[in-house]
Steps between C-alpha positions, in 0.01 A plus 500: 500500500428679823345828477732806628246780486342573877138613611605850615261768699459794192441237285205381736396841543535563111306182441238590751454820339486386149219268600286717731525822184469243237781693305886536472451875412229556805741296715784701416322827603397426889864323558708813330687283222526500151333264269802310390589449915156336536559310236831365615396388822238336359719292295736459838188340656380298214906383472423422885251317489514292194207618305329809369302666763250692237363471220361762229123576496269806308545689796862529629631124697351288739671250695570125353510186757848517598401894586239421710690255698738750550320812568316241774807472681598862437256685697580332845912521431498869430216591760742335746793718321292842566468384863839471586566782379259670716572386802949511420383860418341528818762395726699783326247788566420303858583739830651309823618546797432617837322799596481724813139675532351692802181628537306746752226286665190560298723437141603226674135375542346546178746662236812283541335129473285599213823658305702227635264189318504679191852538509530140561285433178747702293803417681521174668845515589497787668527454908415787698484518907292750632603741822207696691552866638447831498520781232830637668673190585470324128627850358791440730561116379483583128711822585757223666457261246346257726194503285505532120132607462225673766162599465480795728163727553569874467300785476471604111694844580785336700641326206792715522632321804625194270666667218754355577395148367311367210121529572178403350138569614315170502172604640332819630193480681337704813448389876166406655362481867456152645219510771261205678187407322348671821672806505324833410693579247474170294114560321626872381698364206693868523639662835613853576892522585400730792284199679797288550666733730359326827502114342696257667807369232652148482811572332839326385801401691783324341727511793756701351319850568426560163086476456421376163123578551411733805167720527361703246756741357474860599324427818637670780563305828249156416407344750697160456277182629786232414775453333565106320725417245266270277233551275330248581479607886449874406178427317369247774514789732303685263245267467436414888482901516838608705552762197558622178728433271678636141487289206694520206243450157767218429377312780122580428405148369701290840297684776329190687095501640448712739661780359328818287749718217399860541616805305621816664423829282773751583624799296778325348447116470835317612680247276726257549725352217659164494858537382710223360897608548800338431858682487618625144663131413174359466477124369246339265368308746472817655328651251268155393391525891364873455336438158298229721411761776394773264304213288346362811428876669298506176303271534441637861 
């Protein structure tokens, strides 16, 4: 007569259970059921499979052959079970789509990629393009909705100037003075604000008349050496000697041979803050992207 009863997954689990406790009672406690349930899908199983699965010892049950065989063949099913279920859960919770990021130029150079692989790491399916600018021109895009997230630099007191969408401080950190390994200044370690007065400055230019980095701040009428838009080109010039340079901390650990960090000591030390803004709609993937620059500004 052919047997009706099925193999089902509780009464692997249940089975699996019984066997690893040694008890129907213990058994019943870690799964949450009552005695009797354990019982009865025991006796579902056993129907199952044709034969009892345990037998009675001093001590509580122990699996008989026809147990074994199963409980053999049980591990691997519901292992397999648990995984699918992990990964259907995780296309439920997964974030997608296509995100819109800009960046000032030294975010762009060490912040962004860093935040961007370990957002790739917790969200694969996220696709983001990257645009490069200045401070005012990205608050303009994400103002326009041409952008749905920036990471602007402002000065810690002019926060007030983007009240007007959803912002988050991702990193705070001071500026530094970029000189050649042969420059006077570059064995002091610590400089006076009042000797850079008569220094030669290489200084931003991003075409669009909006500096994002120009001579020390608070300086009156520097003496500007050059002007490039490029990092990369700003700090050569520093270290074949044309001038002097500011650095953001951010960009403390990129700063190629040739070239010597120097603090300035001034009344009030200036900070910059990195700002991640979006408008008020914000998206998750959105908001995964700036848990991955404040994780990665961490680490910084």
């Amino acid at each position: 007569m052919r047997n009706t009863h099925d193999l089902t997954l509780t009464g692997l689990r249940v089975v699996q259970e019984v066997a690893a406790r040694g008890s129907f009672t213990a058994a019943a406690d870690v799964l949450g059921y009552t005695q009797s349930a354990i019982s009865r899908q025991v006796a579902a199983m056993e129907a199952a499979a044709g034969a009892p699965l345990f037998e009675r010892h001093a001590r509580g049950v122990r699996p008989t052959l026809a147990g074994t065989v199963l409980l053999r063949h049980a591990g691997p099913v519901l292992e397999r079970v648990d995984t699918a279920r992990l990964e259907l859960g995780g296309l439920r919770d997964r974030l997608e789509g296509r995100l819109a990021l800009g960046a000032y130029p030294t975010a762009l150079a060490v912040l962004v990629p860093r935040a961007l692989a370990r957002l790739r790491a917790a969200h694969p399916a996220i696709t983001v393009t990257l645009r490069e600018g200045t401070t005012p021109t990205h608050l303009r895009r994400v103002r326009a909705g041409r952008l749905e997230l920036a990471v602007v630099a402002l000065d810690p007191d002019a926060l007030d100037t983007v009240q007007d969408l959803s912002a988050d401080v991702v990193y705070e950190g001071g500026l530094l003075l970029a000189v050649a390994e042969t420059h006077r200044f570059a064995q002091r370690g610590t400089v006076d604000v009042g000797e850079l007065a008569t220094e030669p400055w290489i200084v931003g230019d991003s075409g669009a008349g909006d500096s994002p980095f120009g001579a020390w701040p608070g300086l009156k009428s520097p003496r500007i050496a050059h002007s490039v838009r490029d990092w990369p080109a700003r700090l050569a010039l520093v270290a074949n000697g044309f001038g002097i340079a500011v650095v953001p901390g951010m960009h403390a650990t990129t700063v190629g041979p040739g070239v010597a960090l120097v603090a300035v000591d001034e009344p009030i030390p200036i900070r910059r803050v990195a700002v991640a803004v979006t408008r008020a709609d914000r998206s998750p993937s959105a908001a995964a992207t700036i848990t991955a620059l404040r994780e990665e500004a961490a680490a910084l």
